[in-house]
N, C-alpha and C positions, 0 to 999 in steps of 0.2 A: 543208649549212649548217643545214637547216632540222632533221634531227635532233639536233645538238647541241644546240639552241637548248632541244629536246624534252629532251632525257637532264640539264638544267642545271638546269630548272623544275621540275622531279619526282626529284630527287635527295635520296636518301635519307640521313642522317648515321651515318656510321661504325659510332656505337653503337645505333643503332637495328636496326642488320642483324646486330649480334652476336646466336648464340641465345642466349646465358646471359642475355641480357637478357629478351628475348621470354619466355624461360620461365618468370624470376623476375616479369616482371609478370603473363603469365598466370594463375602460382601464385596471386598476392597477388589478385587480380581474382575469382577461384575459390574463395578464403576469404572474401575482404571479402562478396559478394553470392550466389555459388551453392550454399557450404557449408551443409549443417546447423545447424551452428551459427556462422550468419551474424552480421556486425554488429547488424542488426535485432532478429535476437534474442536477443544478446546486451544490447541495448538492454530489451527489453522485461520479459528477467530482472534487469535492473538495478533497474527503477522496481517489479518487482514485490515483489525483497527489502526495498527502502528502505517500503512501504507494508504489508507484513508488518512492518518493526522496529517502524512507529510505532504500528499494533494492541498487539504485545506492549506498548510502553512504557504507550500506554492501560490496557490488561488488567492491566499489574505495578500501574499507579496507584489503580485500579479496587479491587484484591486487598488492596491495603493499607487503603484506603478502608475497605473492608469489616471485615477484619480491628478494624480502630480502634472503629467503630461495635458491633461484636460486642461486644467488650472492654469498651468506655461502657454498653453496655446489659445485660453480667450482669454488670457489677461492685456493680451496686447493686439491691435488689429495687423499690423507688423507680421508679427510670427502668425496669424491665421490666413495673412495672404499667402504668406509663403507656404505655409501645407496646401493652401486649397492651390496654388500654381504644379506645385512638386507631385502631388497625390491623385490630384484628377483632373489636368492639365486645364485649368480654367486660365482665360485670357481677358486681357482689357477689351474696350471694342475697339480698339486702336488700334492693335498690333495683330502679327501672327505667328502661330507656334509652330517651329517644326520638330516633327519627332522622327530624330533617329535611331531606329533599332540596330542592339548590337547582335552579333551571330553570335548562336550557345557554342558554348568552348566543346572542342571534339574530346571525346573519353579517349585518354592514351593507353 
């Protein structure tokens, strides 16, 4: 009596004792976490692609940017004096420039 009681409490279902079972969750258990290319890091390749598109997107915005601001500044010799006076203090040979520097503001 008292082994049945045993064999009733610890009994196993049907399909848990099939192997076709056993194998196929093995399998899946064997991919999901011990494979090479596990969930994880399948995970990790995910956030890395989406953080590479959004650099390119930056970099395409950036490029055009640029492109634009070229375009503005030698389409007119106007605005290319005026960068090359502002940017790297070029002068006529007539005149002279002075340059006053300002003091960095103290950290409060």
């Amino acid at each position: 009596m008292e082994e049945t009681k045993q064999q009733s409490k610890f009994r196993i279902p049907a399909w848990a004792r099939n192997k076709y079972i056993i194998s196929c969750i093995l399998f899946g258990a064997w991919l999901l976490f011990l494979d090479r290319n596990n969930i994880l890091y399948q995970f990790q390749l995910y956030r890395e692609v989406n953080q590479l598109e959004n650099q390119k997107d930056f970099y395409l915005k950036e490029i055009e940017q640029d492109r634009q601001n070229h375009q503005d500044l030698f389409s007119s010799p106007v605005k290319l004096e005026k960068f090359a006076r502002e940017q790297y203090m070029m002068k006529k040979d007539d005149e002279d420039v002075f340059i006053i520097p300002t003091p960095p503001n103290p950290k409060r």
